[in-house]
C-alpha distance (Angstrom), angle and dihedral (degrees) to the residues before:
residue distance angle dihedral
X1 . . .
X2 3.54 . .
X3 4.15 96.0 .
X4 3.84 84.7 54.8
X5 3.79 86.7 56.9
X6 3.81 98.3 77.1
X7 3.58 89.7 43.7
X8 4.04 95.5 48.7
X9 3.81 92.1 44.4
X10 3.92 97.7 52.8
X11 3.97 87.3 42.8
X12 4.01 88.2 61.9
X13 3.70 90.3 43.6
X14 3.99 96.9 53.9
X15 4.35 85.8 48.8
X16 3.68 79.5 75.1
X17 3.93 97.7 54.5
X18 3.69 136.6 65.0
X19 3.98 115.4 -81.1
X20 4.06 90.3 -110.4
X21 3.37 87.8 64.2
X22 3.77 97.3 92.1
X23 3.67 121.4 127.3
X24 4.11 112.0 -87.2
X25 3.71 115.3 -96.9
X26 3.89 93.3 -120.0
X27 4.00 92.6 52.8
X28 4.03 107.1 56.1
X29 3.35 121.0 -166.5
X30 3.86 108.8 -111.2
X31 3.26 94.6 -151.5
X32 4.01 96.6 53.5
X33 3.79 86.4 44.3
X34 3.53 88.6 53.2
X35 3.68 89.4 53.1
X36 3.68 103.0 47.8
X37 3.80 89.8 57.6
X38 4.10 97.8 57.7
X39 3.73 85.9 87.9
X40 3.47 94.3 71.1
X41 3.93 87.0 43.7
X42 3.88 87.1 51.5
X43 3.44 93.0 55.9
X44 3.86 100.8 52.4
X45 3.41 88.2 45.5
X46 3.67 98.7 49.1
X47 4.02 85.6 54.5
X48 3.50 96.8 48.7
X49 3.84 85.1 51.2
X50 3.58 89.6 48.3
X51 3.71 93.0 54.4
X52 3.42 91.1 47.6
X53 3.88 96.2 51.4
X54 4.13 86.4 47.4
X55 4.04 82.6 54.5
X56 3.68 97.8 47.4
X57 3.70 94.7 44.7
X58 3.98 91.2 57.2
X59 3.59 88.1 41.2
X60 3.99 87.2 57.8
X61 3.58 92.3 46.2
X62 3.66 98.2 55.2
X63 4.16 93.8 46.4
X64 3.79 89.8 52.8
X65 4.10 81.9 50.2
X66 3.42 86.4 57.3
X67 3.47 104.1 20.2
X68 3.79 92.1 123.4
X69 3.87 98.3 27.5
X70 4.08 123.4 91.1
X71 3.98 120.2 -173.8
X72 3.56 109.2 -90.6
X73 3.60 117.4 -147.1
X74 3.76 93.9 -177.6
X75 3.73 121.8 111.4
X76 4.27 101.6 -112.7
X77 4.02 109.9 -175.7
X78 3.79 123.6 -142.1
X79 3.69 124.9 -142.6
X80 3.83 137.0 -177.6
X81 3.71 122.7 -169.8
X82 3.77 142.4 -122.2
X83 3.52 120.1 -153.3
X84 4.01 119.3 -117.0
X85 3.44 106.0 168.3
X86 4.32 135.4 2.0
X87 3.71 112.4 -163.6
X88 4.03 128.3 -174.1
X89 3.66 107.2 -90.0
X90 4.06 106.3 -138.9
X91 4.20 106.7 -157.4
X92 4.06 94.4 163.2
X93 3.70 117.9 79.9
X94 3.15 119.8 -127.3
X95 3.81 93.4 26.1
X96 4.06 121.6 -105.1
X97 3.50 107.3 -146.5
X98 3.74 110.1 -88.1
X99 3.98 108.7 65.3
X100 4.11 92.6 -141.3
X101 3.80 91.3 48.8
X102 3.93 116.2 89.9
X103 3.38 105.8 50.5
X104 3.68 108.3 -179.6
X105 2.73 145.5 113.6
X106 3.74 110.9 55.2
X107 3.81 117.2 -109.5
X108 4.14 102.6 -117.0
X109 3.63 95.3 163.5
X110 3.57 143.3 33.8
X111 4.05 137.4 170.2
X112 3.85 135.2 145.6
X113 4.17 100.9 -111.9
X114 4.16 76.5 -169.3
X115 3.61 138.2 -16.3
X116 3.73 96.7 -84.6
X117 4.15 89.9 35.1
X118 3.54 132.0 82.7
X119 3.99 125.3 -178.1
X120 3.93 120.0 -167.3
X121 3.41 138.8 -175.2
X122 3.71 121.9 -140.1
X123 3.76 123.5 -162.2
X124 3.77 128.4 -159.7
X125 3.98 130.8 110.5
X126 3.75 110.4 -88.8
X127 4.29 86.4 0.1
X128 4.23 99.6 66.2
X129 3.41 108.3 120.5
X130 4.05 142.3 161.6
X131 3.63 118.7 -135.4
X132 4.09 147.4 166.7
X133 4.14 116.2 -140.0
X134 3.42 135.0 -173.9
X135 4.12 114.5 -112.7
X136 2.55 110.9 -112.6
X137 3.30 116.0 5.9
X138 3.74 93.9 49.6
X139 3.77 98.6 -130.2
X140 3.71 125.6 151.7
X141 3.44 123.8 -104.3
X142 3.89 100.9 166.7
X143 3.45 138.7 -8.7
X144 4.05 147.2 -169.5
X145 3.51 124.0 -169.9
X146 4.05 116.0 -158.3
X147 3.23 135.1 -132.4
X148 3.61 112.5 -77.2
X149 3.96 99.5 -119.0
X150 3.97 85.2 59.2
X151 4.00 129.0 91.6
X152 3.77 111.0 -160.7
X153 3.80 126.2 -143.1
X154 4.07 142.0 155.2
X155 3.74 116.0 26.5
X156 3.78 129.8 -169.4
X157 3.85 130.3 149.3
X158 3.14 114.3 -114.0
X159 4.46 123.7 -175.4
X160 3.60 100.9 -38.1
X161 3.69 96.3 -23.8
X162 3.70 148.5 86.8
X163 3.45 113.3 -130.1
X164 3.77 124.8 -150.3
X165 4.22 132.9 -179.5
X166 3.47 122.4 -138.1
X167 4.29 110.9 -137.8
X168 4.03 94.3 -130.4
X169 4.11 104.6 -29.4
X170 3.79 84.4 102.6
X171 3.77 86.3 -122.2
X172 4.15 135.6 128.8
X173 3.52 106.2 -170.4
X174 3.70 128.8 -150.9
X175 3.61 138.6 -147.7
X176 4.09 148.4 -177.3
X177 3.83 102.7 -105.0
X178 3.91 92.7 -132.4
X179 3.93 104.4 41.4
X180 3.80 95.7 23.7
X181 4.01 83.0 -136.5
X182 3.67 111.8 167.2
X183 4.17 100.4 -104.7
X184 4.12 100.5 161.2
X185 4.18 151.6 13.9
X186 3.45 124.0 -149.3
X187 3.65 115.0 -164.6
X188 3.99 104.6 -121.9
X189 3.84 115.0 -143.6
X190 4.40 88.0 -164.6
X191 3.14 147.7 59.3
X192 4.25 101.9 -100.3
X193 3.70 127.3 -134.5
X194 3.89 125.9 137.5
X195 4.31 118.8 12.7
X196 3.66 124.4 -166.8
X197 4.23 136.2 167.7
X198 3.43 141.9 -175.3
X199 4.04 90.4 -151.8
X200 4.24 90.9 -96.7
X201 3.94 96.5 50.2
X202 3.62 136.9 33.7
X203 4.06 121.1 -155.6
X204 3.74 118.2 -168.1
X205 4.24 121.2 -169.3
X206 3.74 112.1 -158.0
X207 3.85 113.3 -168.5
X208 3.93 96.9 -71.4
X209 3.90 126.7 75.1
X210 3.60 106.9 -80.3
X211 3.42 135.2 97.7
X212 4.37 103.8 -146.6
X213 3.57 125.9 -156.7
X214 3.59 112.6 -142.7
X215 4.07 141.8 -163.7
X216 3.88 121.3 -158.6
X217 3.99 108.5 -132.9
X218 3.88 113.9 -159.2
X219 3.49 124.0 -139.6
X220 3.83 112.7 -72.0
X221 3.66 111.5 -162.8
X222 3.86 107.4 -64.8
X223 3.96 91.9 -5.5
X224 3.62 112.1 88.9
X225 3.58 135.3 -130.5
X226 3.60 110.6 -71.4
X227 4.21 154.5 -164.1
X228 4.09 112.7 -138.8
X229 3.57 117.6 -176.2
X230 4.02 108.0 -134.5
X231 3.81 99.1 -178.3
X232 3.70 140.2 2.0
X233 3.60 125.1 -154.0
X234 3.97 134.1 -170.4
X235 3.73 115.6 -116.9
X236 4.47 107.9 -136.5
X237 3.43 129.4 174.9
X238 3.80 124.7 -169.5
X239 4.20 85.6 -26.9
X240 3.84 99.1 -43.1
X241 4.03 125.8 108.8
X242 3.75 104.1 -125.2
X243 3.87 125.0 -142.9
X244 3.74 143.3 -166.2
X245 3.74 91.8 24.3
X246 3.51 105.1 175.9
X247 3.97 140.4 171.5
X248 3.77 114.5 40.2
X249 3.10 147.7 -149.2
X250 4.11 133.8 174.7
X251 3.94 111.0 -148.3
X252 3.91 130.1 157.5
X253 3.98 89.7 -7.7
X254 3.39 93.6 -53.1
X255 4.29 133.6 93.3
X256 3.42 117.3 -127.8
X257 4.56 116.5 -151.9
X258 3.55 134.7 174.0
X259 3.71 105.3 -140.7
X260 4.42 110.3 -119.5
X261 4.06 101.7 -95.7
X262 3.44 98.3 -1.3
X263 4.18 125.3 106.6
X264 4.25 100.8 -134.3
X265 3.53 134.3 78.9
X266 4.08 117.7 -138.1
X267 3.85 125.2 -145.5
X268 3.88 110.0 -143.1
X269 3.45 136.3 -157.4
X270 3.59 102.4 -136.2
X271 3.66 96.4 -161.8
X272 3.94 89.6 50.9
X273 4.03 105.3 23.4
X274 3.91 81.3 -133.3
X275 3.89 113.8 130.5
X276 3.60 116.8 -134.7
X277 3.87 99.5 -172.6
X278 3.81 143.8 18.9
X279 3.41 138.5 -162.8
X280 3.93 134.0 -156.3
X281 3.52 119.9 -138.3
X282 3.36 100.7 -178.1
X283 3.93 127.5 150.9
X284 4.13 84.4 15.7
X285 3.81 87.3 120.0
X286 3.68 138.9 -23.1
X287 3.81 120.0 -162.6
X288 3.59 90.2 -165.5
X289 3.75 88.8 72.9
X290 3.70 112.2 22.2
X291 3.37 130.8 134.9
X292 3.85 99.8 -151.8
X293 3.83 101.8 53.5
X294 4.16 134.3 28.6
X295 3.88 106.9 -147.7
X296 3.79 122.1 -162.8
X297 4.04 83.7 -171.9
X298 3.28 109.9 57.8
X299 3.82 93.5 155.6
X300 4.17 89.3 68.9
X301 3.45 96.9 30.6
X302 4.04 89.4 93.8
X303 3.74 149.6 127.5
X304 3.94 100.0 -63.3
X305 3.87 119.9 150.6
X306 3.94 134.5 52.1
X307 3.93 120.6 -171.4
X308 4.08 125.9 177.7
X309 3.82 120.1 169.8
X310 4.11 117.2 170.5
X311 3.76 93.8 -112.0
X312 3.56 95.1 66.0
X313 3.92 83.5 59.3
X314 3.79 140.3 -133.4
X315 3.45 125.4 -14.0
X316 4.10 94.4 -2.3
X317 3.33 136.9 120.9
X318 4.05 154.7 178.7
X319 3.83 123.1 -114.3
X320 3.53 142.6 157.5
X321 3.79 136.5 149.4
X322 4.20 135.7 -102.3
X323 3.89 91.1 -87.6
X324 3.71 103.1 3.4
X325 4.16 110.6 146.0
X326 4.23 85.4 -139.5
X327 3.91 141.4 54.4
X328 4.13 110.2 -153.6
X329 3.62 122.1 -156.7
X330 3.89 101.0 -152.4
X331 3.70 140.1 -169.9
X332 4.02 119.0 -129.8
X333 3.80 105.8 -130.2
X334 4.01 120.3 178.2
X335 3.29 129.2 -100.7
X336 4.10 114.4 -161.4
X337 3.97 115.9 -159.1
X338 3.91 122.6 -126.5
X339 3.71 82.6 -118.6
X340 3.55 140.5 -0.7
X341 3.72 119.6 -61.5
X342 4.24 125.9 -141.0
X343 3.32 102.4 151.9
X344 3.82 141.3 46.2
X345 4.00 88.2 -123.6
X346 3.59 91.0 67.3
X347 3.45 98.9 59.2
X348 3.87 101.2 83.3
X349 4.19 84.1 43.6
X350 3.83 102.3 46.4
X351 3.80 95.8 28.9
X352 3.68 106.9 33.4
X353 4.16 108.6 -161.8
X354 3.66 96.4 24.8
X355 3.70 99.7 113.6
């Protein structure tokens, strides 16, 4: 504004004269001149703002990319699978005929008690139950159904107990290991989801992005038996916070969880909540287009259970899904990138099919 000044104060001033009195042809005003040329200037700068906008947009773009991602310099394996085994996955209790009919209530929970026992936790309002099954014929051994205004999740044993989370009735729920008889409540202070132990510790995930380390308090006089969280720690893989891990399972000092909706399993570092591997299960099963069971909710009918006991052997596991009609035991086989992998982003680049 302050070059138009000049030009805006001698404008006002020649109002006042006659209209020959106009400055001469042959003597310009420098001023005026000055001011007929900022067009031009407007221009280049407008294009050189332009550019700049185009620059910062892309700029913005890529940040909110990788908004959540850091480079990871850490060395994350990749694994496929190959099938070894597919067993009939029994969800109703007691069994109705057909082994792949029944198929609530979800699976929420899932460890090897022994090599030739399985316990799973089901999950469903007025369906949740606790139960002990043969492997691998699936038959029961033992079985608790809970009340109906409870939805079971994460199971581990844990001592002389078998441990079971409560979705959001603030409840972890204990029982004998042989009879599965109710023995103990623990008041819950979470939302539960996915349970795992290594016989000293217990973790617990519940929805967001941490992995929790928890204590069991028992009742003290008029204070009742109790969860504390001790420590919370952030789940990242190759740079990007992970949420909604689910299903766990602690092998080799490290917990295994299939992420809610998603078709790969993470390996954690407890200690660190950094994953060190991952491992596509993709084309395992799709509910959308199965043969054995018609869904009408296909958004929970997902990967949800993970399963490794020594005698099955190195590098193998069990895993299934919350209503899926069969239990695999798979083989990890790796996967090697085209390139190097840092970040999560470069997964569906440098490893086409992974996700």
């Amino acid at each position: 504004m302050q070059s138009l000044l000049p030009v805006m104060t001698r404008q006002r001033k020649s109002s006042r004269q006659s209209s020959t009195d106009l400055p001469a042809a042959s003597s310009p005003d420098p001023t005026a001149a000055a001011f007929w040329t900022k067009p031009k200037l407007y221009v280049a700068v407008g294009a050189a703002a332009a550019v700049l906008t185009a620059t910062a947009v892309t700029l913005l773009v890529v940040f909110l990319q990788h908004r959540d991602e850091e480079v990871d310099d850490g060395s994350v394996r990749f694994y496929s699978y190959e099938v070894l085994q597919r067993i009939p996955h029994v969800h109703s209790v007691p069994p109705s005929g057909d082994a792949v009919s029944g198929v609530r209530p979800f699976t929420q929970g899932l460890f090897f008690l022994n090599e030739s026992v399985v316990v799973e936790s089901g999950g469903w309002y007025g369906e949740s139950i606790i139960r002990k099954w043969s492997f691998p014929s699936g038959d029961t051994l033992a079985h608790h159904d809970l009340s109906p205004d409870l939805f079971g999740e994460g199971t581990v044993r844990f001592n002389d107990s078998i441990l079971q989370l409560t979705w959001r009735e603030g409840l972890l729920l204990a029982y004998d290991v042989d009879s599965l008889t109710p023995t103990q409540q623990y008041a819950l202070p979470f939302v539960g989801w996915g349970l795992a132990t290594d016989g000293e510790r217990l973790w617990a995930t519940t929805g967001d992005s941490f992995l929790r380390t928890i204590t069991l308090q028992e009742q003290r006089g008029d204070v009742p038996a109790q969860v504390h969280v001790t420590n919370r720690t952030k789940i990242v893989c190759l740079g990007r916070t992970v949420s909604r891990v689910n299903e766990l399972e602690y092998w080799e000092g490290r917990i295994w969880g299939n992420a809610f909706g998603e078709t790969y399993v993470l390996e954690i570092d407890p200690h660190t909540g950094q994953c060190t591997s991952m491992v596509s299960l993709k084309g395992l099963y799709d509910p959308a287009t199965s043969a054995y069971v018609t869904t009408h909710d296909l958004g929970n009918d997902v990967l949800n259970g993970i399963a490794h006991h020594t005698s099955l052997g190195p590098q193998r596991m069990l895993v299934t899904g919350k209503r899926w009609p069969f239990l695999w035991v798979i083989k990890l086989k790796p996967v090697r990138p085209s390139e190097p992998i840092s970040r999560w982003s470069d997964i569906r680049t440098k490893l086409k099919g992974f996700l």
